[in-house]
C-alpha positions in Angstrom: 98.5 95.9 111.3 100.6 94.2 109.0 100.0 90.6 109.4 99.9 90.2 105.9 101.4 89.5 102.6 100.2 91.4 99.5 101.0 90.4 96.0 102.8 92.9 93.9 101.1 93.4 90.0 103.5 94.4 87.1 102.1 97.6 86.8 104.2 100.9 86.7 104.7 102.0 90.3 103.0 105.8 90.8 105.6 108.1 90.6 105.4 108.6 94.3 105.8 104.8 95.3 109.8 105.6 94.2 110.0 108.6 97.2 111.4 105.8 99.5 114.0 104.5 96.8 115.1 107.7 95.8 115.7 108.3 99.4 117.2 105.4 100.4 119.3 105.6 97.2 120.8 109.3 97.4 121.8 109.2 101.4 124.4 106.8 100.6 122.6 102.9 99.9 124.0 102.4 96.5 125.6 106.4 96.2 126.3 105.9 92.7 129.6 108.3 91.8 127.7 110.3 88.6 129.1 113.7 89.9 132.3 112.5 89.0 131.3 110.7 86.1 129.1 112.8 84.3 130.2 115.3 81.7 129.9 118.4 81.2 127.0 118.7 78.7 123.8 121.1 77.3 120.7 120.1 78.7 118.4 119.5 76.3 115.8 122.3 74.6 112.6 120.6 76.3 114.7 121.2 79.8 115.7 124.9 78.8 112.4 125.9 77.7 111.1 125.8 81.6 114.2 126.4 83.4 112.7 130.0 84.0 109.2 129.2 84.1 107.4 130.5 87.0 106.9 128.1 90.0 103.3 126.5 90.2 101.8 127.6 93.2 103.7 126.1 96.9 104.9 126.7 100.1 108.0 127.1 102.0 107.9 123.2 103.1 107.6 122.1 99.7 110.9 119.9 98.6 110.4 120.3 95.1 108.5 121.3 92.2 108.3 119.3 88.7 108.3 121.8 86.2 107.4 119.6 82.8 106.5 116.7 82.5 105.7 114.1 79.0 104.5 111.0 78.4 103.8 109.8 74.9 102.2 106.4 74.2 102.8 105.2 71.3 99.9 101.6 70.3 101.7 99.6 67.4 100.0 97.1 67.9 98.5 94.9 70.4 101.9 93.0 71.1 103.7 96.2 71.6 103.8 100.0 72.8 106.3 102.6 73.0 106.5 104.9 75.5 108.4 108.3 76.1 108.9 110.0 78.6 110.1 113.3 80.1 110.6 115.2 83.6 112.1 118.5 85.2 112.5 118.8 88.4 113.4 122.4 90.3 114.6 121.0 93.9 113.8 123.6 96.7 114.9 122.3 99.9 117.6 120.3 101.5 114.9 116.9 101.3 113.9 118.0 97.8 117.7 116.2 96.6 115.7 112.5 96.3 114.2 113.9 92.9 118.1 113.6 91.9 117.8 109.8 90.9 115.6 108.5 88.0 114.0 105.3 88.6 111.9 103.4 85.9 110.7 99.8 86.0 111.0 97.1 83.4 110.4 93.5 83.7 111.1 90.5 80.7 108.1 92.0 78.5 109.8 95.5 79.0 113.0 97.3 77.4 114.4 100.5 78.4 116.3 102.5 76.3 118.4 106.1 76.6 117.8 106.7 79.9 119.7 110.4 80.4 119.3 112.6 83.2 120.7 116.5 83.3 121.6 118.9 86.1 121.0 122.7 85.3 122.6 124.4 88.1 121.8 127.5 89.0 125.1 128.7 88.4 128.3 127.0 86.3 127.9 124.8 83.4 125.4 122.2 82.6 125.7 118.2 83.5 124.6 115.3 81.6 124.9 111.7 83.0 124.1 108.6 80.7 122.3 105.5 80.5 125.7 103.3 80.9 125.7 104.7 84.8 122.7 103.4 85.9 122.1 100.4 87.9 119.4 97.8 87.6 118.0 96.8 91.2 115.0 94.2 92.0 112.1 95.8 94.0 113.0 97.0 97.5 109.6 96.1 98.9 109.6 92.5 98.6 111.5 90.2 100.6 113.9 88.3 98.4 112.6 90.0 95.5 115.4 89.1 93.5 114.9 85.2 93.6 111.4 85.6 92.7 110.7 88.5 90.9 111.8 89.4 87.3 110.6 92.9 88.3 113.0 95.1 89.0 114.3 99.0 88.8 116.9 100.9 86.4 118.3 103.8 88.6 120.2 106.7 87.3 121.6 109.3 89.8 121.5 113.0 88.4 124.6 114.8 89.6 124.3 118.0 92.0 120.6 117.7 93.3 120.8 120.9 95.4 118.0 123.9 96.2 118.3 125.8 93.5 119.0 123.3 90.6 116.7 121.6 88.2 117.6 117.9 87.4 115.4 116.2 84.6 115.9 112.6 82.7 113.7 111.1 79.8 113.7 107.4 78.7 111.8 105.2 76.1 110.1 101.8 77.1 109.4 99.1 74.8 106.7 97.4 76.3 104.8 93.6 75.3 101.2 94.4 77.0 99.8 91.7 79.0 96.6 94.8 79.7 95.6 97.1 76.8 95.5 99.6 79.1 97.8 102.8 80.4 96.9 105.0 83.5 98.4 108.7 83.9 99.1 109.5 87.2 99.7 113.3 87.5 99.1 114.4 90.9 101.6 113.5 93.3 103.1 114.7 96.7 104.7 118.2 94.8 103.0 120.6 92.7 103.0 120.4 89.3 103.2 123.4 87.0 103.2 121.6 83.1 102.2 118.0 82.4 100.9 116.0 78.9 100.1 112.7 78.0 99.6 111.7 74.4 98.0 108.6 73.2 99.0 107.5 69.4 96.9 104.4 68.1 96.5 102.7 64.8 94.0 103.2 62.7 90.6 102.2 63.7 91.4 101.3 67.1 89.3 102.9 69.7 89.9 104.3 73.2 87.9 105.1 76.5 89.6 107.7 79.2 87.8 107.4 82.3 88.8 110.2 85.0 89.2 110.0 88.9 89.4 112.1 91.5 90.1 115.1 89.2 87.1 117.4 86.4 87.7 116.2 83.7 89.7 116.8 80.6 89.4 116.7 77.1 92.0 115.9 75.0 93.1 117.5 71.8 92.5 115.3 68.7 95.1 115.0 65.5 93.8 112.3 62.8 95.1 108.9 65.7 96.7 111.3 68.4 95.2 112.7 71.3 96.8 114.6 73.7 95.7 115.7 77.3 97.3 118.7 79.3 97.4 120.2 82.6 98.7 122.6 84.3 99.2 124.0 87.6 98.1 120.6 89.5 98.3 120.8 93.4 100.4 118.6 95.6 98.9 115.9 98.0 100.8 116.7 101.4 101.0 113.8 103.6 98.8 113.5 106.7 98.4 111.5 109.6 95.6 108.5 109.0 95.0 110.2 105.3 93.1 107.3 102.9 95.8 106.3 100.6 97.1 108.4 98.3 95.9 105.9 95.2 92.3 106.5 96.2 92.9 110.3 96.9 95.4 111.6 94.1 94.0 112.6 90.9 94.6 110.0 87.0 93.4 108.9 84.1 92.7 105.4 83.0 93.2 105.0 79.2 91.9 101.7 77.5 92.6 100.8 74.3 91.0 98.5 72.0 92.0 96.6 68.2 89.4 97.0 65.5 87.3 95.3 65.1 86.4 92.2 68.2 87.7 93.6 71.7 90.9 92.1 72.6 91.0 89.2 75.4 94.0 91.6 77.0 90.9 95.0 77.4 88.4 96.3 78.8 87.1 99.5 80.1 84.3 98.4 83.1 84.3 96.0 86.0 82.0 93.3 83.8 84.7 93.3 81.3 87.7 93.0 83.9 85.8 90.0 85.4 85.7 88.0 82.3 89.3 89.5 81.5 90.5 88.2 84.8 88.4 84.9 84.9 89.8 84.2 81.2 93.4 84.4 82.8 92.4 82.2 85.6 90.5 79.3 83.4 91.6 75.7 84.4 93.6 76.7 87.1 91.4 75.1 90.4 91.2 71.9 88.6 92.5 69.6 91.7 94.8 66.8 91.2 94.2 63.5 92.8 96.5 64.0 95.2 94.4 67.6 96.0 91.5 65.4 96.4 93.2 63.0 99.1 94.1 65.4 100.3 90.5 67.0 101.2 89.4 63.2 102.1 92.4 63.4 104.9 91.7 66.8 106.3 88.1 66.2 106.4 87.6 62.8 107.6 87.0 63.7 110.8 84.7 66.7 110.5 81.0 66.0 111.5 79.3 69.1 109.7 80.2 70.9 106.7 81.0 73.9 108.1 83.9 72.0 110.0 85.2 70.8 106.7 85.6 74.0 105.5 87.6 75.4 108.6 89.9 72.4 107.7 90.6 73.6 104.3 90.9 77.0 105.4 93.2 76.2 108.3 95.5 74.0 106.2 95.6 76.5 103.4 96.5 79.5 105.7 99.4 77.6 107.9 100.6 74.9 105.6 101.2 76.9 102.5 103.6 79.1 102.8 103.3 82.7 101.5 106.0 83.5 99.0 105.4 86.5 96.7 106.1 85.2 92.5 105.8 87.9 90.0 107.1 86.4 86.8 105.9 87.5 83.5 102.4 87.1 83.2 102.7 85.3 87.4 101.9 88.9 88.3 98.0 88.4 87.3 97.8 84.9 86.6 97.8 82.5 89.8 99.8 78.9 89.2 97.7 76.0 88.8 96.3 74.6 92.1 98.6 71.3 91.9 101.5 73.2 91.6 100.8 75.3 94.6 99.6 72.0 96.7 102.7 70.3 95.2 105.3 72.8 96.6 103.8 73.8 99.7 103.9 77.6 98.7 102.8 80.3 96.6 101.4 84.4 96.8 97.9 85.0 97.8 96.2 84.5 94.1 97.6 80.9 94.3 96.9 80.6 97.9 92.9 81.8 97.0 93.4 79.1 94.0 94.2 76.1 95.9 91.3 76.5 98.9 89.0 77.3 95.8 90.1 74.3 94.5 89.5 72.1 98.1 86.5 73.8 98.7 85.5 72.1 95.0 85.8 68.8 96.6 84.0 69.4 99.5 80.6 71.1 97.2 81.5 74.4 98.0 81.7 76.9 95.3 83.8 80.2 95.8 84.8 83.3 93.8 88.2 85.3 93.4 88.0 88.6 94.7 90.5 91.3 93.1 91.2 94.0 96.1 93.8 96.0 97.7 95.4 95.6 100.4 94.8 99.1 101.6 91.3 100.2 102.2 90.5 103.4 100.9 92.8 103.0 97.3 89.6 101.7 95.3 86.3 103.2 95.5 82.9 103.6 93.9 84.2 105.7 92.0 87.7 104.2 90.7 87.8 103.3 87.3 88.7 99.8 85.9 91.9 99.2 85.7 93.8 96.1 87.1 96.8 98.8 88.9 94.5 99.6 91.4 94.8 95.9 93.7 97.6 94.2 94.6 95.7 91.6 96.9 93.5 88.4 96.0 90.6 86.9 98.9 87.9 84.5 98.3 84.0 84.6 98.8 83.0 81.4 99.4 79.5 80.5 98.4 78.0 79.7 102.2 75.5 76.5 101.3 71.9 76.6 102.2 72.9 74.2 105.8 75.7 76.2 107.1 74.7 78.7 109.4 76.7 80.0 112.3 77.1 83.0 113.8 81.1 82.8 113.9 80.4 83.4 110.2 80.3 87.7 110.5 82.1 88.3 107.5 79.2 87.2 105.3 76.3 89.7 103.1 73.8 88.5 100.9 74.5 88.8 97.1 71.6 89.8 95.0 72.7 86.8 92.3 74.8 84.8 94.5 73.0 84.3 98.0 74.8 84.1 100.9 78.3 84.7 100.6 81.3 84.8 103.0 84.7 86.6 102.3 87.8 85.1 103.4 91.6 85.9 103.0 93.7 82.8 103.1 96.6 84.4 103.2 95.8 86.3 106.7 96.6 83.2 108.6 95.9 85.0 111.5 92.4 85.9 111.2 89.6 83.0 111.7 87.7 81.4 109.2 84.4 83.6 109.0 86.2 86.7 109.8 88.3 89.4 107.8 90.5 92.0 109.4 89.3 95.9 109.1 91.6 96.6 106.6 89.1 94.7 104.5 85.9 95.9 106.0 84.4 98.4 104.0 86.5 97.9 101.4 86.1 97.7 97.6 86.6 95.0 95.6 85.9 93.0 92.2 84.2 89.9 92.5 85.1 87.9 89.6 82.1 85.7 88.5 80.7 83.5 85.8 78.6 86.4 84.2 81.5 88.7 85.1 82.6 91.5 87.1 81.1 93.6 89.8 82.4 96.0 92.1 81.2 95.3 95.5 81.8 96.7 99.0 82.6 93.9 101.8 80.9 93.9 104.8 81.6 95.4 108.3 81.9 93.7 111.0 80.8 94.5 115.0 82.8 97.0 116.4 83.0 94.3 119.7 84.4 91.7 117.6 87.7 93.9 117.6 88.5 94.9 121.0 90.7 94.9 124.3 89.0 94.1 127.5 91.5 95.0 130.3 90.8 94.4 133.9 93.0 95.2 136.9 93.2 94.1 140.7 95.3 96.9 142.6 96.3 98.8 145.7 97.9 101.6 146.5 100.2 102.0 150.0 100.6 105.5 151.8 104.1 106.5 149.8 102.0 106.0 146.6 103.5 102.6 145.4 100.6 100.8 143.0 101.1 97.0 142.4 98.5 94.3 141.3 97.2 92.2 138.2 96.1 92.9 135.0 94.2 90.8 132.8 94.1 91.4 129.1 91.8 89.7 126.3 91.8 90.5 122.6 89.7 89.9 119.8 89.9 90.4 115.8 92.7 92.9 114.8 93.8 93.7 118.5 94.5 89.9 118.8 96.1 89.4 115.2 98.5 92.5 115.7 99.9 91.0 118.8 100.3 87.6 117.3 102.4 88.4 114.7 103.9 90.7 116.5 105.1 87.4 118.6 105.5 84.8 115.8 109.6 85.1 115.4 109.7 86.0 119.4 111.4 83.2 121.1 112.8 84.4 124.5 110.6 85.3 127.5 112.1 88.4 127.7 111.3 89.8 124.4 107.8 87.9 124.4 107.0 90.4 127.3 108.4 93.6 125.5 104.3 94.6 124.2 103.8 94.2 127.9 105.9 96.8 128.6 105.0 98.9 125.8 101.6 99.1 127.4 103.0 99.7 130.5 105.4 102.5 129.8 102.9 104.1 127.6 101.0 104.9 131.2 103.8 104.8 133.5 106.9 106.6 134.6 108.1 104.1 136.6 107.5 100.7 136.9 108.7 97.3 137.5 107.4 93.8 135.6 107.0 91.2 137.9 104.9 88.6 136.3 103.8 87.7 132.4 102.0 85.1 130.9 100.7 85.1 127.1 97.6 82.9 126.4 96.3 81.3 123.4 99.3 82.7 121.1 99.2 79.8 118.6 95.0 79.1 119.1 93.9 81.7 116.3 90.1 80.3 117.2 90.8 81.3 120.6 90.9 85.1 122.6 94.8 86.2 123.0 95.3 87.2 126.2 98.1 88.7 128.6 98.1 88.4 132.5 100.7 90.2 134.2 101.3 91.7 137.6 103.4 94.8 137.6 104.6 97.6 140.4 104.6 101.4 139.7 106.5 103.6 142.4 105.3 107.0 142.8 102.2 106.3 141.1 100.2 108.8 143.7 101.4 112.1 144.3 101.5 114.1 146.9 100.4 117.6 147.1 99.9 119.3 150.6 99.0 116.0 152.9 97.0 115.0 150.0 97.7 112.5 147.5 96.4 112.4 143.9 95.5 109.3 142.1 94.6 108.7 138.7 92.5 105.8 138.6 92.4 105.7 135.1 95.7 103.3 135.3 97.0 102.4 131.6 96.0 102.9 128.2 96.2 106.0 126.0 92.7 106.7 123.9 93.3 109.9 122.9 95.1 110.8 119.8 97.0 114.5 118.9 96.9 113.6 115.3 94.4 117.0 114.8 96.6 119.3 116.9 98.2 120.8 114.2 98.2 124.5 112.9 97.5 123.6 109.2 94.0 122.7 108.5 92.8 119.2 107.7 92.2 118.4 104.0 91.7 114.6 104.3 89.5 112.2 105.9 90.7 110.5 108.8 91.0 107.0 108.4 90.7 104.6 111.7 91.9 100.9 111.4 88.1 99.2 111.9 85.3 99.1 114.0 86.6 99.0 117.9 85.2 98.5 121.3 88.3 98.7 123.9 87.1 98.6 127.9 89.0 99.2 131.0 88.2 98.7 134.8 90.1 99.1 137.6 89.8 98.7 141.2 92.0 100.6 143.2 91.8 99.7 147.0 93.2 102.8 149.0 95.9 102.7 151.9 94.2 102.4 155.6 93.9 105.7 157.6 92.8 107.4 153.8 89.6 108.3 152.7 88.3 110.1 149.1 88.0 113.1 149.1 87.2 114.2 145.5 86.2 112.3 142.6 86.6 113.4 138.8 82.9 114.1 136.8 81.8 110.9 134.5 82.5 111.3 131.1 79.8 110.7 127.9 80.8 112.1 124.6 79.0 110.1 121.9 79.4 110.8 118.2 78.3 109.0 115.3 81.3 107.7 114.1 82.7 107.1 118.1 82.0 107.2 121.7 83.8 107.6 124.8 82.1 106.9 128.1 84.1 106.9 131.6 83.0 106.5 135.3 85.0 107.0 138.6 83.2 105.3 141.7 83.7 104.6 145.5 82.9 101.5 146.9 84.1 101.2 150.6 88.0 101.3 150.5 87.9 100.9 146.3 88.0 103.2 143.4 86.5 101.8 140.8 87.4 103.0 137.5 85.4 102.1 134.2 85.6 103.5 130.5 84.4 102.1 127.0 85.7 103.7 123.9 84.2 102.5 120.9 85.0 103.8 116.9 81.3 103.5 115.1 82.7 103.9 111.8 85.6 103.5 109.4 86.1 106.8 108.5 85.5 110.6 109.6 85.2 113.0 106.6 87.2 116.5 106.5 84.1 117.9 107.4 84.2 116.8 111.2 87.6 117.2 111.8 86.8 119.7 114.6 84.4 117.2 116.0 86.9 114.5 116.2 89.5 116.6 117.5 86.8 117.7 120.5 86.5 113.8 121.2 89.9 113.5 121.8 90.0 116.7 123.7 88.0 115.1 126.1 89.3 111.6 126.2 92.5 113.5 127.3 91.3 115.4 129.7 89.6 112.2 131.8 92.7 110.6 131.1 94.5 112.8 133.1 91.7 113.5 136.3 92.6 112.1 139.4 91.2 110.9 142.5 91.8 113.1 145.6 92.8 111.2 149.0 92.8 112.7 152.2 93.7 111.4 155.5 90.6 110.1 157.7 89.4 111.7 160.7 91.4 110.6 164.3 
């Protein structure tokens, strides 16, 4: 679902967050024309050195290989760090050529100088393209990025990117910290045969490396140097619902810190990160009198407090608008709540600031939570380091009288008491609810004694659901018509909402209609829609419709075949693949979908055959169908329902039985005969 906005930190992209750009870039977006500007040059000696090297271990769908890789850091001080780096790239296939563009980002607190890239063909004379033919781009991920960001990209095409060919580039940044703190990612999408990292501080200064996903290792020490290498690192290959690859891919997180006191700008555990990050936010949910009218105005007519803090919510989610601001130090530190309330907009740390600051008014205490957007990129074991989120929620301190049980989204905190998360930029998702790409997920709470790591709650699998319900009848040349009625909660309702939000003909509000319908269907014909409760987030959305299907029955020898399991497609072929699964499989959140249809059959036809009933119950999801005869009507019922958020490698077969069966009841049929004369 992506009914939300995230916020976009200033840390280095992973190197495979630029795939996309490259790609974008090299078939022809902003083609820059380096083949016929670059010059015939020498690569450089760190690029000849492994232009023979043997390949690290691949196969024949791997694009590319990078060969060498080198990134020194070089701590002068805290106010600034230098940092080189290196990469060779041996391109393999035809969709290997992306690796051809160099991208590197750089903000005001960053400078980036001699950016060169170099072709080695694999036959004619080298190529060397320079830092004058690069382009400087704002991020391609975020709307209007260029008004609001001061974030941006320098790209530099490397001429002749073909199978064969090794490109490589190397550049120096100059960079004014904001975080004391550098992370090494070294396992990407591609296999990697050579990489080092090399940390340089000054004297006395101390460091912590802290390892995830990956053993281990230690680096080699020379009087303030330390350098790490690897070799022979495996590729992450894409898969189909795979966690992301942040919370699968193997780095290391380097902190740094002066002599002497720690610095305000480090820290090397979640405790420290919370005061880190609370220091950055200090002062900013003071409320302005005109804040505080506010509140008075909103909540004037709320008769229990729990009603008060809907308002707040409700006016923070619709009347604030969400615009993303990454400026400087804007890509940590929120704006100051009367600025946000002042000019009705701001990203979703300033949107968590102002209802922090409301809730203030009202008595209510609440926390920042630091999180990401995806679930599955931070977990237990993720080390410290302010890269990993890109989002910013609330937990809001429930008081002692506020009890409801609309409220699902709250867990008891050992110091805290009750608490109940809340992302106010979702403004699709109720007060007292969060959508599942927050369930389960990891986050720092950011309190007055700190940091801690916490997991948010779950939340019933029925409070994220489609309950569809059908009236039809089938006539002897196997025409189906009737009405279906549609109600969805949680995620299944959000999704479909903003789905609609820009939608303004009939027409096109009908299109998911259809989606559902053709997903079932061969051929059909829409003969009635209605949406309900598209603006009433509080409230079910719903979608009554009335349809006709020709041909829905077939017949075969004086017989005709139904399938009275009518629409909706439960089972999945994500698993029927010949390479075996080496990744969880992630589902979207707890879900409890239902179907039930009656079918009333023609006069002069009577069934003849009914399909088994269908129980397959696992612990992470069940699947449980029922075809009945009740006079002249085939009643059809099913409820699939996924337990859990995740099913590990491990039971990959079992989940790929589950949908084995899901299909096969999803394709039974009913058989009709004609009735005895």
């Amino acid at each position: 679902m992506n009914n939300r906005s995230y916020c976009n930190q200033l840390q280095p992209a992973r190197p495979t967050d630029w795939r996309l750009l490259r790609i974008l870039l090299y078939a022809g977006l902003s083609v820059l024309a380096a083949t016929g500007r670059a010059q015939a040059a020498d690569a450089p000696q760190w690029m000849r050195a492994v232009a023979s090297a043997p390949l690290p271990a691949h196969d024949e769908k791997t694009d590319a290989v990078l060969l060498y890789e080198e990134v020194n850091v070089n701590v002068q001080s805290a106010d600034k760090i230098k940092i080189q780096v290196r990469r060779a790239y041996k391109i393999l296939r035809p969709s290997g050529r992306d690796y051809g563009v160099a991208a590197v980002s750089f903000n005001a607190h960053t400078k980036i100088n001699g950016l060169r890239g170099w072709c080695i063909p694999a036959q004619g004379k080298d190529y060397e393209v320079k830092d004058k033919e690069a382009l400087e781009v704002s991020l391609p991920s975020v709307a209007g990025g260029e008004l609001i960001s001061d974030v941006k990209d320098k790209l530099l095409q490397i001429p002749a990117p073909d199978p064969g060919n090794i490109v490589g580039y190397e550049y120096e940044k100059e960079v004014q910290p904001m975080v004391l703190q550098e992370v090494w990612d070294f396992q990407r999408e591609i296999p990697v045969r050579e990489s080092h990292y090399s940390l340089q501080l000054p004297p006395g200064w101390a460091y912590k490396a802290l390892w995830i996903n990956y053993p281990e290792s230690k680096p080699a020490e020379s009087g303030t140097q330390l350098q790490w290498t690897l070799s022979d690192v495996k590729s992450i290959r894409e898969e189909p619902e795979m966690p992301p690859l942040a919370g699968v891919s193997g780095q290391m997180v380097v902190s740094f810190f002066p002599q002497g006191s720690p610095s305000v700008r480090g820290f090397s555990n979640w405790p420290e990160m919370g005061n880190w990050y609370l220091n950055l936010t200090n002062g900013r949910r003071d409320a302005s009198p005109e804040i505080k009218q506010q509140v008075a105005t909103l909540t004037a007519s709320a008769s229990t407090p729990l009603d008060k803090m809907k308002a707040l919510a409700l006016f923070v989610q619709h009347d604030i608008r969400y615009v993303a601001i990454s400026l400087g130090i804007g890509g940590f530190q929120p704006h100051a709540a009367p600025d946000v309330f002042t000019h009705r907009y701001g990203d979703c740390k300033d949107k968590a600031t102002l209802l922090s600051s409301m809730l203030s008014q009202i008595g209510v205490e609440s926390y920042y939570v630091v999180i990401n957007s995806e679930r599955g990129a931070v977990t237990a074991e993720t080390a410290a380091n302010i890269g990993a989120f890109d989002h910013v929620i609330l937990a809001v301190k429930l008081p002692a009288n506020v009890s409801d049980p609309s409220l699902v989204a709250t867990v008891q905190h050992p110091r805290l008491g009750r608490v109940l998360y809340f992302d106010p930029t979702n403004e699709l998702t109720p007060f007292g609810e969060i959508g599942g790409y927050l369930q389960g997920n990891y986050g720092l709470l950011v309190t007055p004694e700190g940091g801690d790591l916490v997991e948010l709650p779950r939340q019933p699998s029925a409070m994220n659901s489609i309950q569809r319900t059908g009236t039809l009848t089938l006539d002897p040349t196997g025409t189906l018509k009737g009405d279906v009625n549609e109600t969805r909660l949680g995620d299944r309702a959000s999704s479909e909402r903003w789905r609609q939000r820009t939608v303004t003909k009939d027409t096109d509000r009908k299109k998911s209609i259809e989606d559902v319908l053709a997903g079932s269907l061969s051929l059909f014909q829409l003969t009635r829609a209605t949406v309900l409760n598209l603006n009433q987030t509080d409230q079910p959305f719903g979608f009554k419709y009335s349809f006709e299907a020709q041909n829905y029955a077939k017949n075969a020898g004086g017989l005709l075949l139904v399938r009275p399991r009518v629409l909706g497609v439960k089972t999945s072929g994500l698993l029927e693949t010949k390479e075996p699964r080496k990744f969880a499989i992630e589902f979207a959140g707890p879900s409890r979908d239902t179907d039930s249809f009656d079918i009333t059959i023609p006069a002069g036809y009577e069934v003849d055959d009914v399909p088994p009933a269908v129980d397959a119950d696992y612990s992470f999801a069940s699947y449980h169908a029922k075809t009945e005869v009740k006079g002249n009507v085939i009643h059809y019922s099913r409820t699939f329902e996924v337990k859990e958020l995740s099913v590990p490698v491990t039971r990959a077969d079992e989940l790929k039985k589950f949908y084995r069966i899901i299909a096969g009841d999803e394709r039974n049929t009913v058989v009709l005969k004609t009735g005895a004369k």
